[in-house]
N, C-alpha and C positions, 0 to 999 in steps of 0.2 A: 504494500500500500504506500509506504514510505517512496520508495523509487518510481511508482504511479504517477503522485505528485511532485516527485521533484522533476520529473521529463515532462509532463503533462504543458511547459509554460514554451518549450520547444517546439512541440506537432500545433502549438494555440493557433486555431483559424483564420483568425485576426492576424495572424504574421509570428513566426516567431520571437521569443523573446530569451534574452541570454541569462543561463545559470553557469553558474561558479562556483567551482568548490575544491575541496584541497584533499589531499589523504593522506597519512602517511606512506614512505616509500614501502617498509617493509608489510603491508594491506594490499598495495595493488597486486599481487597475483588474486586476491579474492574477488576481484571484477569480475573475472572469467563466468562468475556463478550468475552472474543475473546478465542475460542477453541484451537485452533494451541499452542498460547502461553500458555496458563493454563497448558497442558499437559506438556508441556516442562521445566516449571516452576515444576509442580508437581511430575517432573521426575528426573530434576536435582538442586533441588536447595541447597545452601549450607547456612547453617545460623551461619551468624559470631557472636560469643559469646562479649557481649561489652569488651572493654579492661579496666585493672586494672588501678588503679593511676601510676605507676609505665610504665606500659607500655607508656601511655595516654604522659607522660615526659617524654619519649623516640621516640616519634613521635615529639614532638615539639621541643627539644633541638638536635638531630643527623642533623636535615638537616644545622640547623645554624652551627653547630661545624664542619661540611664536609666543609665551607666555611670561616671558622677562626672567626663567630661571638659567642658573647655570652649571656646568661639573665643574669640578676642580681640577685644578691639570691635569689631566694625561686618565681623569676617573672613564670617562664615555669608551678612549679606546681600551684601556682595560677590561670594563663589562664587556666590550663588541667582542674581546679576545676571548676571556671567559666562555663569554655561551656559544663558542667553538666546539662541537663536540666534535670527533672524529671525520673533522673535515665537513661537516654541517652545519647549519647555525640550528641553535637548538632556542627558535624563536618564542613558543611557551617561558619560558623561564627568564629569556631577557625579558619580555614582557612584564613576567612578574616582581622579577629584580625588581625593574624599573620604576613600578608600581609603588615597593616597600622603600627606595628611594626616595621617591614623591611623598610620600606619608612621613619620612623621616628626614626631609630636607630644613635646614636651619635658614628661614627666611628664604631667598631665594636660589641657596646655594644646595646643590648634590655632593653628599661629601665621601672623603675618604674612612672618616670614622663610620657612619653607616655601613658602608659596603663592608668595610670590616667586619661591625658588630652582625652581620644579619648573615657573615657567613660566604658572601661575595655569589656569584651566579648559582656555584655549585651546591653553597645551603640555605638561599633563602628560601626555597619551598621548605625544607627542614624547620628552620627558624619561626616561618609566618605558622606550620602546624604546630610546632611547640607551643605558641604563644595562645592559639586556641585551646589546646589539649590542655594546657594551664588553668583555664579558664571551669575547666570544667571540675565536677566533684570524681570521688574517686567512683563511685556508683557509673557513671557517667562517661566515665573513662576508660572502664571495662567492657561498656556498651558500646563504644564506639570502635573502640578495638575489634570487639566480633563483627560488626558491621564492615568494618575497611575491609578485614580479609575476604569478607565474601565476597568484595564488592569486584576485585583483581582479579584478573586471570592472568598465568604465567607459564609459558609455553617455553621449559626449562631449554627443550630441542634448539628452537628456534634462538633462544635468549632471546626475548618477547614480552613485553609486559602491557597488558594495557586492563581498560574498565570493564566488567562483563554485568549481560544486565543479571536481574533477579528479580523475581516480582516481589512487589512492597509487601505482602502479607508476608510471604515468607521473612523477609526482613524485620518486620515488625515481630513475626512471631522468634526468630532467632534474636532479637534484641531484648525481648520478655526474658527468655529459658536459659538460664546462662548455664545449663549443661549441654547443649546443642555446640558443638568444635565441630 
């Protein structure tokens, strides 16, 4: 139903209209499975070349500069290096870097003490969960714990990790039963 609507603004009577969308690299052999979209993918797809260092700090420093902020020396290419992962920008994470930067900027400055305290690209998702998981009681903390591990899937083979779904009742009823592992 999902893939219905998302091709359905393509065949529209009225003329075509463009969708866009991204996937991870290591998902695309699973297009194969749905016809409609493979074709469509194999018809139109555009593949974005990574961007340089130079670009990479031109993503990270123009949206703070449109708004009168700034990094401190050498902090923007830093981050752009940072969420280099094995030769790919691992754009989720500078995003959120970037994010806990904004919240923890001193006036109009990005600083070096942040990115330190928060752990720098490779732990501020670490960091922003801890500070959640803080927050909660221990009750609550146990609960959440059952829920995160159901919530992953990890395809050891592959070294794979991503979100798998579950339906909510099930969730809700594993978050009640804390004998349910």
């Amino acid at each position: 139903f999902f893939l219905d609507a998302l091709l359905a603004p393509i065949q529209h009577p009225h003329g075509p209209a463009w969708v866009v969308t991204t996937m991870r690299a290591d998902f695309y052999g699973h297009v194969g499975r749905y016809a409609n979209l493979a074709s469509q993918v194999v018809n139109h797809q555009v593949y974005l070349k990574p961007m340089t260092t130079e670009e990479v700090a031109e993503v990270i420093e123009a949206p703070a500069a449109q708004v009168g902020a700034i990094f401190e020396k050498g902090l923007a290419r830093q981050v752009g290096a940072d969420a280099q992962v094995r030769e790919e920008m691992a754009l989720p994470l500078l995003e959120h870097t970037l994010d806990i930067l904004w919240r923890k900027r001193r006036g109009r400055r990005l600083t070096w003490d942040a990115y330190r305290e928060v752990g720098g690209v490779a732990g501020a998702l670490r960091y922003h969960a801890d500070r959640v998981i803080e927050g909660l009681s221990p009750k609550e903390r146990d609960v959440a714990r059952r829920l995160f591990t159901r919530l992953i899937w990890l395809d050891e083979g592959a070294g794979t990790m991503a979100g798998r779904r579950v339906p909510k009742a099930m969730l809700v009823e594993q978050a009640s039963d804390p004998g349910m592992e």
